[in-house]
Each structure stands twice: as C-alpha cells, then as structure tokens.
C-alpha positions as CSV (number, residue, x, y, z in Angstrom):
1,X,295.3,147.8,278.8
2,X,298.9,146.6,278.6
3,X,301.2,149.0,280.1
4,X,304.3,147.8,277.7
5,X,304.3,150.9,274.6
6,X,307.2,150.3,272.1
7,X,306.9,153.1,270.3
8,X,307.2,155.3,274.2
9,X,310.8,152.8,275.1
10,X,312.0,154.1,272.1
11,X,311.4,157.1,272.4
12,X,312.3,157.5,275.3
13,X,316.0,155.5,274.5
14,X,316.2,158.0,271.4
15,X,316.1,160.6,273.9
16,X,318.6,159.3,276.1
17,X,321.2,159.5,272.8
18,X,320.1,162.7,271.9
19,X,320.4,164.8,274.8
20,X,323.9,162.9,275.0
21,X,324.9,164.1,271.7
22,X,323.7,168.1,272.8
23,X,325.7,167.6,276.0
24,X,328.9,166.3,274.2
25,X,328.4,169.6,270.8
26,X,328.7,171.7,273.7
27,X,332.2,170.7,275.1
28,X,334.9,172.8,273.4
29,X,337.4,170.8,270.7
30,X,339.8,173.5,269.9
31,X,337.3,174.7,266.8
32,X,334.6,177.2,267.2
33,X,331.2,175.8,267.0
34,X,327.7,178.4,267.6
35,X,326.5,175.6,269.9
36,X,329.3,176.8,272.5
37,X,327.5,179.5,273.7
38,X,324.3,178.0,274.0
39,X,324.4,177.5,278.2
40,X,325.4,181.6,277.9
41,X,322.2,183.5,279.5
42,X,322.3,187.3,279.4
43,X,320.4,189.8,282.1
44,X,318.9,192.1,279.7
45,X,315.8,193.9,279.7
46,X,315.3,193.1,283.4
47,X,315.0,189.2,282.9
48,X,317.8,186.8,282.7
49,X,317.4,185.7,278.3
50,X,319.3,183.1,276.3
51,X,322.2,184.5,273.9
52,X,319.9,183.6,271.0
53,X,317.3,185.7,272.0
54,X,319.9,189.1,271.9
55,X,322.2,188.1,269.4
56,X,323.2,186.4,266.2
57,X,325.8,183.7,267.1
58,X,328.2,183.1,263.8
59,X,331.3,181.1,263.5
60,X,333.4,183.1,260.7
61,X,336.4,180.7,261.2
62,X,337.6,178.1,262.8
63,X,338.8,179.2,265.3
64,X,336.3,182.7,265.7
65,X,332.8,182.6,267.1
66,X,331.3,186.1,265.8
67,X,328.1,187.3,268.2
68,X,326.5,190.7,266.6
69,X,324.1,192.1,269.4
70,X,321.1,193.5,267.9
71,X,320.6,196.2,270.8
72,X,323.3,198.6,271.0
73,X,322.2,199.0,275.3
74,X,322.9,194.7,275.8
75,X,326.7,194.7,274.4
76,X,328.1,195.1,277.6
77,X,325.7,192.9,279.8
78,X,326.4,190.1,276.6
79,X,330.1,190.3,277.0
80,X,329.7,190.1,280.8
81,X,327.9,187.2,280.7
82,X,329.8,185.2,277.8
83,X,332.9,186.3,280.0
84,X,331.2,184.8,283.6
85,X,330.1,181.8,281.3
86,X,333.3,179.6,282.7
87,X,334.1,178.9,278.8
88,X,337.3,180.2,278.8
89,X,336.3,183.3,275.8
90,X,337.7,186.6,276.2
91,X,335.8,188.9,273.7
92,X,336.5,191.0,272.0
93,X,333.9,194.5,271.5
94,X,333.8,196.1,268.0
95,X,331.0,198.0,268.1
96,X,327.8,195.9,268.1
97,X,330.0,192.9,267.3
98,X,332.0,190.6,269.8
99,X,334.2,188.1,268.5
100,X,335.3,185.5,270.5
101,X,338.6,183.8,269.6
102,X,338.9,180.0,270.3
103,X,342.5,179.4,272.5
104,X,344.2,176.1,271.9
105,X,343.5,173.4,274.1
106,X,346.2,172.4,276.7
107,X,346.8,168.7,276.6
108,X,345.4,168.2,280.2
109,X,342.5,169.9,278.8
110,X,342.2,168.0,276.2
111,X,342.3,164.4,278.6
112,X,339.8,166.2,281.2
113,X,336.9,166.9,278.6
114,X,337.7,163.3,277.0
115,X,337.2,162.5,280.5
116,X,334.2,164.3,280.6
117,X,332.6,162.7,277.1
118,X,332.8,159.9,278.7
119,X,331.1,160.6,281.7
120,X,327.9,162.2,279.5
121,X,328.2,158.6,277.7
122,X,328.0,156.8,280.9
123,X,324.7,158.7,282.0
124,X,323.0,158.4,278.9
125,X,324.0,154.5,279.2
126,X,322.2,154.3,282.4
127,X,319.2,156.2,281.4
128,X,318.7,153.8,278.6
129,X,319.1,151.0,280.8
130,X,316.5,152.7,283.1
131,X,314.4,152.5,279.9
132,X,315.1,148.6,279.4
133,X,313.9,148.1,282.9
134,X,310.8,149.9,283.1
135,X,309.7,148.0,279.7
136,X,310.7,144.6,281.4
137,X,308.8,145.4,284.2
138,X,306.1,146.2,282.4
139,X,305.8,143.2,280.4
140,X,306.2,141.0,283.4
141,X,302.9,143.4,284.7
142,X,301.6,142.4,281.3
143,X,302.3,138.8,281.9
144,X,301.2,138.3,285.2
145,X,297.7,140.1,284.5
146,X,297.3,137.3,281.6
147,X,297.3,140.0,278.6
148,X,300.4,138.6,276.9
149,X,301.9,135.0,277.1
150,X,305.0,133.8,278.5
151,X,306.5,133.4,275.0
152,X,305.2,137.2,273.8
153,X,307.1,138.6,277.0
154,X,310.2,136.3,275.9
155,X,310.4,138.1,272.1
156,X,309.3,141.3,273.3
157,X,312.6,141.7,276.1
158,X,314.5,139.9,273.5
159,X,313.6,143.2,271.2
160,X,313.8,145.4,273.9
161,X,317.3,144.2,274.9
162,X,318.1,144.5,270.8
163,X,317.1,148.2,270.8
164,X,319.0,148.5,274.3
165,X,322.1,147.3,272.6
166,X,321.6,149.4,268.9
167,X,321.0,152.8,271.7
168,X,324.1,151.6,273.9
169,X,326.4,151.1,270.5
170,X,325.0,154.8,269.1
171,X,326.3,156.1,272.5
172,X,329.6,154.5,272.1
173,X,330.3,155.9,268.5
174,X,329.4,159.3,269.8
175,X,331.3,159.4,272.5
176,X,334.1,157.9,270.8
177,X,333.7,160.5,267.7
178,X,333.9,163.3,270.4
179,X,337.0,161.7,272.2
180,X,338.9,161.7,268.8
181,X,337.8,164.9,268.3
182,X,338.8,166.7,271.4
183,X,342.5,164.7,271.2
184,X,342.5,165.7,267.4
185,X,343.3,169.1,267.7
C-alpha cells in the first residue's frame, strides 16, 4: 500500500491556509467584524460556553459590534467576560443588549498586529512545509519498497513542491491583504 495520498497533503496544506486566514479575521482592523468575539467564552449556567451559544453577535456599523443576550440572568457574566477578553471593548449594557464600540487603532498598534499577521503567516508557512516533507518522505518509503519508480517519485515531489508553492503564495496574499488592512485604517 503506498503511503503517499495526494488528496490527504492537500488537505492537509488547505488546512494550514485556512486556519491562517481564521487566525488573521480575528485580529482587530479598526472595523467591527462578529468574528472578534469568537475566542470570548462566557461562565454561564455553571459551565464555561462560547458567546455564540448565549448571544446573537451583530455588527450594526462599522465601528459597533451589537451582542443581544437571550437570558436576561447571563448579561452580566457576558459583559464580564467580553471585558476580561484582552480585546480592548468596553460595553456598553442596554438592557439585554451590549454594544461594543470599536476604538481607533493607535499607530503602534496598528505596526504590532501587522507584526503579528505576519507571524500567523510564518506558522502556517512551516506547517505546510511540514506537509511537503512528510509527502517526500513518503514517496521515498514508496520508492525504496519498489511501489513507484524513480521517475514517478521525481513528478510526484515536483507536484508536491507546485502545490507547496500555490499554498505558500495563498499565505502571502493573505497575510499581505490583512497587513494593508490593519495599516488602512
């Protein structure tokens, strides 16, 4: 059975830009975005729960994140926790409703999460060089146990290192994208 699986490598490289692109939507640009309050997790009910799973997280304006709790009892422990989050939000509490507005980015700010996509784009460069390498190895496994030849392994790392470099230049336009972004505003 040869242990080289295209379809698992790219998978697995898709991955890599994909969880990049979730890290970098969750760094703040200035503009309110719902998928800023995603790493907020609320003690409610006894248990520690996502904000998703308490409230509906709505982005009015640009620079407004709305979040209408649906249990009268978890507006406190919600603003608590968006406040403990480290995001920078101070909400406000209109009833059932918080709204959170989005301060201007101070230019250090600003160069520290540029900084910061960067570093995300770096990771996710590794881990799809990780995923080059274990598909190398394998086809040289593949090779030496006589279930490819010399010239499949050859075009198979020369598509592997294709994909490698189509994954590496998606992670470079993201990260770029965000950079502008976050300078932008």
């Amino acid at each position: 059975m040869p242990q080289y699986d295209k379809a698992d490598v790219e998978r697995r490289m898709k991955g890599a830009v994909e969880s990049l692109k979730g890290d970098l939507s969750g760094l703040r640009t200035g503009r309110a975005n719902v998928t800023l309050l995603d790493p907020v997790v609320v003690e409610v009910y006894g248990s520690h729960m996502p904000l998703n799973q308490v409230a509906t997280v709505s982005a009015p304006e640009p620079r407004m994140l709305s979040v209408q709790v649906w249990d009268r009892s978890n507006v406190t422990p919600v603003e608590k926790a968006i406040r403990s989050a480290g995001l920078g939000l101070n909400p406000i509490t209109d009833g059932q409703m918080l709204r959170l507005p989005i301060p201007d980015l101070t230019e250090e700010r600003r160069k520290e999460l540029a900084k910061l996509a960067g570093q995300y784009a770096e990771k996710a460069k590794i881990a799809v060089r990780n995923v080059r390498r274990d598909a190398n190895d394998a086809l040289k496994t593949d090779e030496n146990k006589k279930e490819i030849s010399e010239d499949d392994r050859k075009r198979l790392e020369t598509e592997v290192q294709k994909l490698t470099d189509e994954m590496i230049k998606a992670i470079d336009e993201a990260a770029a994208h965000k950079e502008k972004e976050i300078m932008s505003q």
